[in-house]
C-alpha positions as CSV (number, residue, x, y, z in Angstrom):
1,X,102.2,133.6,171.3
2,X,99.7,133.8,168.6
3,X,97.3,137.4,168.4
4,X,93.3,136.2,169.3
5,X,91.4,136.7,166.4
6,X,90.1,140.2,166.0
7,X,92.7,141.6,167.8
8,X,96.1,141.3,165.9
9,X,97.4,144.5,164.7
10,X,96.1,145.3,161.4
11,X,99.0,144.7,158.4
12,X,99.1,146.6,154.8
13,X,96.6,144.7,152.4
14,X,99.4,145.0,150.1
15,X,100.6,141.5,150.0
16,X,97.1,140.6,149.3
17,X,97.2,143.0,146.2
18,X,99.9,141.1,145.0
19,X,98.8,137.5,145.4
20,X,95.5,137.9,144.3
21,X,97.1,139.2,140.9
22,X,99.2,136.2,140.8
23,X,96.3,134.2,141.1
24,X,94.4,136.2,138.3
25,X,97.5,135.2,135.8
26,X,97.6,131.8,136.9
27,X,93.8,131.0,136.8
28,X,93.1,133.2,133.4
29,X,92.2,131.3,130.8
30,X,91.6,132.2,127.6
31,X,91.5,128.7,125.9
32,X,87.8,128.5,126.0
33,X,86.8,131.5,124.1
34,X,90.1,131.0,121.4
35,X,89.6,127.5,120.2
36,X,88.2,128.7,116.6
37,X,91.0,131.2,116.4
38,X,93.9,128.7,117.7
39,X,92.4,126.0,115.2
40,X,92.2,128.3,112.0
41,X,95.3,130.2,112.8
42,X,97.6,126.7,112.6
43,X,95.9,124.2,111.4
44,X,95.5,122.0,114.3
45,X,91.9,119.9,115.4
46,X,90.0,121.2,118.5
47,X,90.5,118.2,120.5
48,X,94.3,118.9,120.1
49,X,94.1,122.4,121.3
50,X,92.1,121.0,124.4
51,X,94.6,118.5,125.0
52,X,97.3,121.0,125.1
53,X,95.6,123.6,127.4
54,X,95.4,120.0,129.9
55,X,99.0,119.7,129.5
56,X,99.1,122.6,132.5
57,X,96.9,120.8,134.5
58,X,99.4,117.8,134.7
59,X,101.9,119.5,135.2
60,X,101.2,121.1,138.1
61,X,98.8,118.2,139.6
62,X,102.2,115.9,139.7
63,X,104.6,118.4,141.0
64,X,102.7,120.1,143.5
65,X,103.7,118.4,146.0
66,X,107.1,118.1,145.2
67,X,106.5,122.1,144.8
68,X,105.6,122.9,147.8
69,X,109.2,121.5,149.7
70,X,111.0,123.7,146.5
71,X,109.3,126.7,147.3
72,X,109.8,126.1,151.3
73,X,113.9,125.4,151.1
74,X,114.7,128.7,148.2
75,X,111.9,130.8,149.9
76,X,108.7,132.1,149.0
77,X,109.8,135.1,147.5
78,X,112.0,133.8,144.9
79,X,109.9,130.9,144.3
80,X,106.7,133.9,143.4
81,X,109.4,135.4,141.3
82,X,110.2,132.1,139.3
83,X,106.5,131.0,139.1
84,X,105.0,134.3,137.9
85,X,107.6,135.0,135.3
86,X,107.8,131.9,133.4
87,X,104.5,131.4,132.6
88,X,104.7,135.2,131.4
89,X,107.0,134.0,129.2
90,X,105.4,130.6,128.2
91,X,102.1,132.8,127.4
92,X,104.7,135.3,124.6
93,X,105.4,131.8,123.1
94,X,102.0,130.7,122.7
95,X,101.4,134.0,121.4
96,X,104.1,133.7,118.5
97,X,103.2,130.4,117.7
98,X,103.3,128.9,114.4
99,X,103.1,125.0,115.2
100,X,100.7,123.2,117.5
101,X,103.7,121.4,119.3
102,X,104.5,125.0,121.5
103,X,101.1,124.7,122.6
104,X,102.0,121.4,124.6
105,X,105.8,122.7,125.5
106,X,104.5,126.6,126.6
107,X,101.3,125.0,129.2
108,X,103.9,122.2,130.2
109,X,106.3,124.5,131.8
110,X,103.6,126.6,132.7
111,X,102.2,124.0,134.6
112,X,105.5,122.6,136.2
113,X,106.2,126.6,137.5
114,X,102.9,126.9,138.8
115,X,103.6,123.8,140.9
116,X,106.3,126.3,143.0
117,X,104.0,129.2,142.7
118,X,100.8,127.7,144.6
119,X,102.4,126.9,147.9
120,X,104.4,130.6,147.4
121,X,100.8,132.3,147.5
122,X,99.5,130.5,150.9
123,X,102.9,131.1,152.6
124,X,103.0,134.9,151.6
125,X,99.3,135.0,152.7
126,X,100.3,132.9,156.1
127,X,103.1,135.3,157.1
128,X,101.5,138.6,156.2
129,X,98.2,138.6,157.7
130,X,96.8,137.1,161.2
131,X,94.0,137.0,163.2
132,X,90.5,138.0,161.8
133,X,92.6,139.8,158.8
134,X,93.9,136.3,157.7
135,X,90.5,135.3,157.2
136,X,88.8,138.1,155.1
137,X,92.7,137.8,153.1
138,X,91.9,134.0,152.9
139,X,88.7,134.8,151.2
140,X,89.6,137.9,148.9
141,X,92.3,135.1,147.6
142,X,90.2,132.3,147.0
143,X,88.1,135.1,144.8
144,X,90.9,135.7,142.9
145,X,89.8,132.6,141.1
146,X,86.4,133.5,140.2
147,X,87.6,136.9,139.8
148,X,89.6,135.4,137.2
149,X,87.4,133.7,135.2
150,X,85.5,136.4,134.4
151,X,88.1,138.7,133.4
152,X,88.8,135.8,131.1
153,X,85.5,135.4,129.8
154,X,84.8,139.1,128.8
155,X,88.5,140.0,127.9
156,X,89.4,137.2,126.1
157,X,86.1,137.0,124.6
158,X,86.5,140.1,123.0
159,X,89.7,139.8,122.1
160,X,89.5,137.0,120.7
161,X,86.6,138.1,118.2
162,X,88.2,141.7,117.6
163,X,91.9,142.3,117.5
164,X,93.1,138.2,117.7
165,X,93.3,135.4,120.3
166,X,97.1,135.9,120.4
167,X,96.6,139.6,122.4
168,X,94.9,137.7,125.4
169,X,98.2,135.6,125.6
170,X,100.4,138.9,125.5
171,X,98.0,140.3,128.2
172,X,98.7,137.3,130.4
173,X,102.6,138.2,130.0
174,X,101.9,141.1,130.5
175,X,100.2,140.3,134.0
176,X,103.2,138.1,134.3
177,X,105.8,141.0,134.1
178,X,103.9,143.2,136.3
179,X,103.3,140.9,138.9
180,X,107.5,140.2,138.8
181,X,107.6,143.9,139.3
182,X,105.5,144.1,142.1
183,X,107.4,141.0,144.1
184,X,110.1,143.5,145.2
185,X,107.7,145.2,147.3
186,X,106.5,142.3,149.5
187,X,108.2,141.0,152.7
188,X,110.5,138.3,152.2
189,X,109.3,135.4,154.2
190,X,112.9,133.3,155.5
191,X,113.8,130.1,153.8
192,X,114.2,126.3,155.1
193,X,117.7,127.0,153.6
194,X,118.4,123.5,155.6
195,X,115.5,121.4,154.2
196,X,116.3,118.7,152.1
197,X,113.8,117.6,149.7
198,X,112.7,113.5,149.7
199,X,113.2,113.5,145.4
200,X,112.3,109.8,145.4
201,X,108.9,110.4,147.5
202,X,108.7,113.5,145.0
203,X,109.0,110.7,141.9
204,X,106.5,108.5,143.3
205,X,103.7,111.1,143.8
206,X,104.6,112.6,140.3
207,X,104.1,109.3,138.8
208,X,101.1,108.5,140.9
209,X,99.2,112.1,139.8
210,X,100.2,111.8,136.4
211,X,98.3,108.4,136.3
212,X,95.4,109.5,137.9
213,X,95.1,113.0,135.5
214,X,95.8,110.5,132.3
215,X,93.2,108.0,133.4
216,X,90.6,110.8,134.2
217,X,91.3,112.7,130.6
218,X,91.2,109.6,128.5
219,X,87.6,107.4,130.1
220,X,85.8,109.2,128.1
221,X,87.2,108.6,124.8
222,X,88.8,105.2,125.6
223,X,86.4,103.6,127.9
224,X,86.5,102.7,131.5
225,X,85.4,98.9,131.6
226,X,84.9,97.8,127.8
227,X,87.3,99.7,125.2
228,X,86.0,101.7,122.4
229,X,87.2,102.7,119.1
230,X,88.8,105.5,119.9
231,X,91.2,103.5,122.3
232,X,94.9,103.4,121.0
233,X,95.4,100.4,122.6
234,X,93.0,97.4,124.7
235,X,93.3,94.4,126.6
236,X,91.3,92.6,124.1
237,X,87.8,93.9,124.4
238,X,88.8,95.7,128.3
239,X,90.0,99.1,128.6
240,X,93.4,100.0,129.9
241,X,91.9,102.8,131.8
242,X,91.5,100.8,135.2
243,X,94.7,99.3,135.1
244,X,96.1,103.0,135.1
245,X,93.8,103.9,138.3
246,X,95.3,100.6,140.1
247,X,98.9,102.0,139.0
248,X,98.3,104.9,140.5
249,X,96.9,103.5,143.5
250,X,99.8,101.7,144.1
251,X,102.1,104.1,143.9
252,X,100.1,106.3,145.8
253,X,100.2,103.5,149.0
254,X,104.5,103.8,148.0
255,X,104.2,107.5,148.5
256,X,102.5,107.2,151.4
257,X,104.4,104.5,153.4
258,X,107.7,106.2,152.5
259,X,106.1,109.4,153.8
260,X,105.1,108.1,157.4
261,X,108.4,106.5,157.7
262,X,110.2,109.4,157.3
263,X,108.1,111.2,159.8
264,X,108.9,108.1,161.8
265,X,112.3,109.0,161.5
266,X,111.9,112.9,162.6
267,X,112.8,113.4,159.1
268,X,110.9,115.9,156.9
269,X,108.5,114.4,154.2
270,X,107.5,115.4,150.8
271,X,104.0,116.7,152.5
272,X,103.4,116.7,156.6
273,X,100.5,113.8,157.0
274,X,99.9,115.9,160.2
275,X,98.0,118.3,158.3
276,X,95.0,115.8,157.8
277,X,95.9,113.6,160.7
278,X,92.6,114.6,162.8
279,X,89.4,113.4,161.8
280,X,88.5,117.2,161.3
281,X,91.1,117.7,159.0
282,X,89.9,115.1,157.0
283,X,86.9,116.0,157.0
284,X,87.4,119.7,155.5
285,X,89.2,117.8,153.0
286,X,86.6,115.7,151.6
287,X,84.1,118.7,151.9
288,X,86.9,120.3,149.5
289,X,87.2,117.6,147.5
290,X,83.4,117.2,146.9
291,X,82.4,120.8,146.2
292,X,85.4,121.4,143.7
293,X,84.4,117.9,142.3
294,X,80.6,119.2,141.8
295,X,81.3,123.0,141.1
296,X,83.7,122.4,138.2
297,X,80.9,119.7,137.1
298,X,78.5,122.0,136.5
299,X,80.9,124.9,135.5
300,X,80.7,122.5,132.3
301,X,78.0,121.0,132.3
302,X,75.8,124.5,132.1
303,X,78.0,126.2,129.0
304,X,77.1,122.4,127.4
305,X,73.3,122.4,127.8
306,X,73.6,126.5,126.9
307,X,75.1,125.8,123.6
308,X,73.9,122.3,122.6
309,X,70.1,122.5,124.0
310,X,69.4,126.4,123.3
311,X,72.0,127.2,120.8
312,X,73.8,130.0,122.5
313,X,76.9,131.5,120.9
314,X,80.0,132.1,122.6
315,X,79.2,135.6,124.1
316,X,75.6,134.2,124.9
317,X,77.3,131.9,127.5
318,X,80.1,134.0,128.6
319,X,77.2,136.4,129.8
320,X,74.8,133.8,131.1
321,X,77.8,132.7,133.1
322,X,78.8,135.8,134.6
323,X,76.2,135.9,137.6
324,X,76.8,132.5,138.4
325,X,81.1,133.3,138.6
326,X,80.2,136.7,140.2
327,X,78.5,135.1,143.1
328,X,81.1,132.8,143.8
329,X,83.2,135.9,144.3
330,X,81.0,137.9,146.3
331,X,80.8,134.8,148.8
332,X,84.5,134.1,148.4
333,X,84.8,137.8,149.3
334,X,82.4,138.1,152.2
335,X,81.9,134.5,154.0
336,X,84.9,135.8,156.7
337,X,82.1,138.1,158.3
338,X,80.5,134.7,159.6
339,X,83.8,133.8,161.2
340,X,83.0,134.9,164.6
341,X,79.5,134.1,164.9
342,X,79.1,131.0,163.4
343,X,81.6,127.8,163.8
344,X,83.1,126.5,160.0
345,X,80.8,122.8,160.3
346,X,77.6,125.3,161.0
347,X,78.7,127.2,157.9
348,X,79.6,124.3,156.3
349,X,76.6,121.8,156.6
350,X,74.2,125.0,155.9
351,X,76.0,125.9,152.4
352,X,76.2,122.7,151.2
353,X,72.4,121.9,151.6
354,X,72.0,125.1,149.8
355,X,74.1,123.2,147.2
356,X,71.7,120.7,146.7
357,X,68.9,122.5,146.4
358,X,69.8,124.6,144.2
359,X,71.2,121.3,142.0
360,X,67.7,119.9,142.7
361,X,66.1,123.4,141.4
362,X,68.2,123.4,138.4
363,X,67.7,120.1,137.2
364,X,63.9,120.3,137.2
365,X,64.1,124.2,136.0
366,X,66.5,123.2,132.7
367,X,63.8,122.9,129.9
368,X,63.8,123.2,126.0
369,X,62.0,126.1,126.3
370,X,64.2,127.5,129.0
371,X,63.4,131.2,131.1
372,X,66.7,132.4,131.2
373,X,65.9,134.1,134.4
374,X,64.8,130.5,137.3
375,X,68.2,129.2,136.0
376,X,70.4,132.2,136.6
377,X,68.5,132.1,139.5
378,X,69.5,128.8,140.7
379,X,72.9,129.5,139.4
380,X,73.3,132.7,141.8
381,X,72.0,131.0,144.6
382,X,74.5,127.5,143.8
383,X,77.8,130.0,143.5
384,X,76.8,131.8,146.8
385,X,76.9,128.3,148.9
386,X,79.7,127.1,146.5
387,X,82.3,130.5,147.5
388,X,81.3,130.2,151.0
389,X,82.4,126.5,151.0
390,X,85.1,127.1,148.9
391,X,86.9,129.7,150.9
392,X,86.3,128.1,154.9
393,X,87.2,124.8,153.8
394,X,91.0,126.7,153.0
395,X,90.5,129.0,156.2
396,X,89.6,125.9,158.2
397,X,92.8,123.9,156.7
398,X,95.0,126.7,157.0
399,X,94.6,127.6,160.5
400,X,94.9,124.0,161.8
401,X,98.4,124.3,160.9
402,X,101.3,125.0,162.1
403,X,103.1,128.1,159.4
404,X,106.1,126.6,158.5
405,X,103.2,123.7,156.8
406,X,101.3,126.4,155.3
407,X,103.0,125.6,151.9
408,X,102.1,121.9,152.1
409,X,98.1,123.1,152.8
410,X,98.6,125.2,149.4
411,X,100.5,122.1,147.9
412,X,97.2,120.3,148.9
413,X,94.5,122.8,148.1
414,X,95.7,123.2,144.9
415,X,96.2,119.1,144.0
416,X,92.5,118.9,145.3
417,X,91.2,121.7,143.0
418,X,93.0,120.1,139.9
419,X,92.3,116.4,140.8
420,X,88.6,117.2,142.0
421,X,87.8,119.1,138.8
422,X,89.6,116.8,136.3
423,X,87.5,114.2,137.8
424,X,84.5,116.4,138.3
425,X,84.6,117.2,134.1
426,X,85.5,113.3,133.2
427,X,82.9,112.0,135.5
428,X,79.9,114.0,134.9
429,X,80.2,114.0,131.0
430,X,81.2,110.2,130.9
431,X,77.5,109.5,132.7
432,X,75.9,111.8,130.9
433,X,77.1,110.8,127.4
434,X,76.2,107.5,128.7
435,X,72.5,108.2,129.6
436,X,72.5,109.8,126.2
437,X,73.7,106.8,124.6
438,X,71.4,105.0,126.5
439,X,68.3,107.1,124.9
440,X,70.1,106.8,121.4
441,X,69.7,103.0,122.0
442,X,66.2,102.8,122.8
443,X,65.4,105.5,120.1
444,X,67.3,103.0,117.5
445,X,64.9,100.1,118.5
446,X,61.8,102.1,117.5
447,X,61.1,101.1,113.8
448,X,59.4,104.2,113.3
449,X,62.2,106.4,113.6
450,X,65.2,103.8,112.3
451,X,65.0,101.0,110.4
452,X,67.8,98.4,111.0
453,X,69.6,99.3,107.6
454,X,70.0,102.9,108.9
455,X,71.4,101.8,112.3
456,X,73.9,99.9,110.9
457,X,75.2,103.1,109.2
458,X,75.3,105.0,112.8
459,X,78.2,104.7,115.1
460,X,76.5,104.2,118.7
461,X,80.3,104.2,120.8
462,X,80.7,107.5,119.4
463,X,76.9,109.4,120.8
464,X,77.6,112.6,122.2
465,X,76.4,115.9,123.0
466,X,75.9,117.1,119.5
467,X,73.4,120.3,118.3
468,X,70.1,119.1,116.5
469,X,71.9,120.9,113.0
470,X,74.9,118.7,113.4
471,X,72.8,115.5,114.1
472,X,70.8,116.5,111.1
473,X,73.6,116.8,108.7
474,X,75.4,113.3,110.3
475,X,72.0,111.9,109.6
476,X,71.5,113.3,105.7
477,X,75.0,112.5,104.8
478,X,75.9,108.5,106.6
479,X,72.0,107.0,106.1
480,X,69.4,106.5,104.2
481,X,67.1,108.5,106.4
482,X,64.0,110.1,105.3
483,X,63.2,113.6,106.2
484,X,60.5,112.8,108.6
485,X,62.7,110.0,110.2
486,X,65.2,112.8,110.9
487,X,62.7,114.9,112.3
488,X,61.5,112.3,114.6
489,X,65.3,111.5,115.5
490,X,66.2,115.1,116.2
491,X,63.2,115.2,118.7
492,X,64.2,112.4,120.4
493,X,67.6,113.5,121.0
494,X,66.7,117.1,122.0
495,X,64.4,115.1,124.9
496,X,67.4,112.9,126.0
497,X,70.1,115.4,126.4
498,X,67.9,117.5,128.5
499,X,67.2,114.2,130.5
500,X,70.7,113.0,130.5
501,X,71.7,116.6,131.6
502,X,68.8,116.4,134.1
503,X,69.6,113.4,135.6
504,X,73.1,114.5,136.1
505,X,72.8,117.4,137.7
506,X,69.8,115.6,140.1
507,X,73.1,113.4,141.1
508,X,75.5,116.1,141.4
509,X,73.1,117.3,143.7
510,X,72.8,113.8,145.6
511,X,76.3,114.0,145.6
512,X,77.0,117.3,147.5
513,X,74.1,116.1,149.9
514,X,76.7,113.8,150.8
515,X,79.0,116.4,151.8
516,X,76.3,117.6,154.6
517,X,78.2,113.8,156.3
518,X,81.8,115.3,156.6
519,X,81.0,118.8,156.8
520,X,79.3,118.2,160.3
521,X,82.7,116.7,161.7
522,X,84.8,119.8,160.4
523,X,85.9,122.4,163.3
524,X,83.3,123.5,166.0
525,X,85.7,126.6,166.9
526,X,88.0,128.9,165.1
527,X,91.6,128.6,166.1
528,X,93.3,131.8,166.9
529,X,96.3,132.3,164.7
530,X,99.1,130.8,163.3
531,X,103.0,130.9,164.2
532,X,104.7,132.5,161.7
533,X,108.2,131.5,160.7
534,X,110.2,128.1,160.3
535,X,111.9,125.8,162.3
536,X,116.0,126.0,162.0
537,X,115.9,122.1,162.7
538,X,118.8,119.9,160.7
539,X,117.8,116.5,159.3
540,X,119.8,113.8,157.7
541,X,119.4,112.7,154.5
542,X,118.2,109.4,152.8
């Protein structure tokens, strides 16, 4: 029988040690801050070095789930081993690169390992803690994110302006190797060493993620309804963009029949539909889906209005950042002393209106002449509700299951944190480019500022979130402008990227209010433990 929570004996936190710096490696990144270095050092665009460093997120978002039954049949423990020591090894390769092509081959298999590593983490979590330690262990690894990112911001940062971006690559390995060290001391949890894995459901979802991811990367720069000139290819004057949404959706239906027949037939699926069969379940689902969807939002949408609206530099940002990442951890770190007084839809329902405040206090705070100090404030005050979410929603999910699911929940947290903020990025900026191009419109039909001759020079598909010094020089060196009508230009865009921002973050925040819906049907009550092994049961095969 399962230990009541708060009374289970207490276990070493070493596991936890050891997970969270898994998590570290896996969740560094030191893309953001080594873009200029990457870019000068061989001779590749920006865009390309951002389309390589999503190559990882594809990766692992279509063989997650597939992942998860890997991990479950040759163990945890060897699948920690495998999915901590090739990306280690993927990171030396970026490091001694010499052609932009390793880029897209080293985050490709990175991303394909992490796929095993993932579930690996919740089951080692699962089996080594119980009771009211699961919890706090639940939280301390869902900070390992946070924790993560700002090791990457200051590190890699300073790297990256000091000795070389290729040294916070090396460091990564070097996480990598110790982290391979330190599996030898952990527990080994038993393998479904009679599992056999549904390959052709694996396919399906693979195809159906990799869809999705594409679709979500590309709207931007191809369109989603009419296509623009950036788009490779068109249905005439229609994007392709939908028709790759509908794709996925189809396959996704596939995956899902195939799944509940399987089930039907006492078989074991790809992922166990039992894990979000009560409306509860569901329910902490879309609360996860929503926060991660408006948290990695504004994770970019902030460092954008920093160094576009105020001209920050890189270390400006990293440090205006830091609170708001900090917070998130402290909450990741600390919401599991709420556990036994509070049920997780109180929790719930009270952090995510505490979410859209502080959205709503943002938006109207954000000004040209921003104080720094009523937007960290907001910030601080958003990550606190935004870690406390963040880490019940994977307590709540994790304890409705059974253990020998717990790698399908991490198969599923993880496909909702990389689906939820893929979409979160490509929505948000897609409608906020779009208010802005909606501004640069109504400033073009103003025949003080352009005169038709100059807007015929301008490309209006390709507005974006430019600073005023690059909209000057675009202006000086593709019209005919006049120095006062680039003046009056420059105003009117500073004004409509801070309302486009505004706007957008006033719906982010309508967004989350949303949540409050869901997040009152999650769990009343706090279920005492899990079981903690697997079942020796034979299946047959397809």
């Amino acid at each position: 029988m399962a230990n009541a929570v708060g009374t289970a004996p207490r276990s070493s936190w070493l596991p936890l040690f050891v997970v969270m710096l898994a998590q570290v490696q896996l969740a560094f990144n030191a893309w953001n801050v080594s873009i200029t270095g990457i870019t000068e050092d061989l001779g590749i665009a920006p865009t390309t070095v951002g389309l390589a460093n999503t190559a990882s997120t594809f990766a692992v978002s279509a063989f997650l789930l597939l992942g998860a039954k890997i991990t479950s049949k040759i163990g945890p423990l060897i699948a920690f081993r495998i999915g901590v020591i090739i990306p280690a090894l993927a990171a030396l390769l970026i490091a001694t690169a010499q052609d932009g092509s390793v880029l897209f081959i080293a985050q490709s298999i990175t991303g394909a390992s992490n796929a095993i590593t993932l579930p690996a983490l919740t089951i080692i979590i699962a089996a080594s803690f119980h009771g009211k330690q699961q919890a706090s262990a639940i939280g301390y690894f869902a900070a390992s994110i946070p924790l993560a990112q700002v090791i990457s911001l200051l590190i890699a940062g300073q790297f990256a302006s000091t000795i070389g971006w290729r040294w916070s690559f090396v460091l990564v390995a070097s996480i990598g190797l110790l982290n391979f060290a330190a599996s030898f001391l952990l527990t080994p949890v038993p393998p479904q060493k009679n599992l056999i894995v549904d390959w052709t459901g694996g396919a399906l979802a693979a195809a159906a993620i990799i869809l999705i991811s594409l679709g979500l990367s590309v709207m931007n720069d191809w369109g989603l309804v009419t296509a623009t000139s950036n788009a490779p290819i068109s249905l005439g004057t229609f994007s392709v963009v939908p028709l790759l949404f509908v794709a996925a959706v189809i396959l996704a239906q596939l995956f899902i029949a195939r799944t509940r027949k399987r089930m039907e037939e006492r078989r074991v699926p790809l992922v166990n539909l039992d894990i979000v069969r009560m409306p509860s379940e569901r329910a902490t689902i879309t609360v996860m889906g929503i926060m991660l969807f408006v948290g990695t939002a504004v994770s970019f949408l902030m460092p954008l209005y920093m160094q576009v609206v105020q001209g920050f530099v890189g270390i400006q940002v990293s440090l205006a950042i830091v609170p708001y990442t900090i917070s998130i951890f402290i909450a990741n770190t600390l919401v599991a002393r709420l556990y036994d007084r509070f049920a997780p839809r109180t929790i719930a329902s009270i952090s995510m209106t505490v979410v859209t405040v502080a959205l709503v206090w943002l938006s109207f705070t954000i000004a040209n002449d921003w104080g720094q100090a009523s937007v960290v404030i907001g910030l601080v005050v958003l990550g606190l509700a935004q870690g406390c979410v963040v880490a019940l929603v994977f307590n709540a999910l994790l304890t409705s299951a059974p253990a020998e699911n717990a790698g399908d929940v991490g198969a599923i947290r993880g496909l909702t944190h990389n689906l939820s903020g893929s979409a979160g990025i490509a929505v948000a900026s897609a409608f906020a480019v779009g208010l802005l191009a909606s501004s640069a419109y109504t400033a073009a039909n103003d025949p003080e500022i352009f005169t038709p001759e100059i807007v015929e020079q301008i490309n209006f598909d390709n507005t974006n979130f430019f600073t005023n010094a690059q909209l000057e020089q675009v202006l000086s060196d593709r019209t005919d402008a006049t120095d006062e009508q680039i003046d009056a230009a420059v105003g009117q865009f500073t004004q409509a990227r801070l309302d486009a921002l505004r706007t957008t973050m006033l719906v982010l925040g309508a967004l989350s209010a949303l949540a409050i819906v869901p997040a009152r049907r999650m769990p009343g009550f706090q279920k005492d433990d899990l079981f903690v092994g697997y079942p020796e049961d034979q299946e047959k095969d397809d």
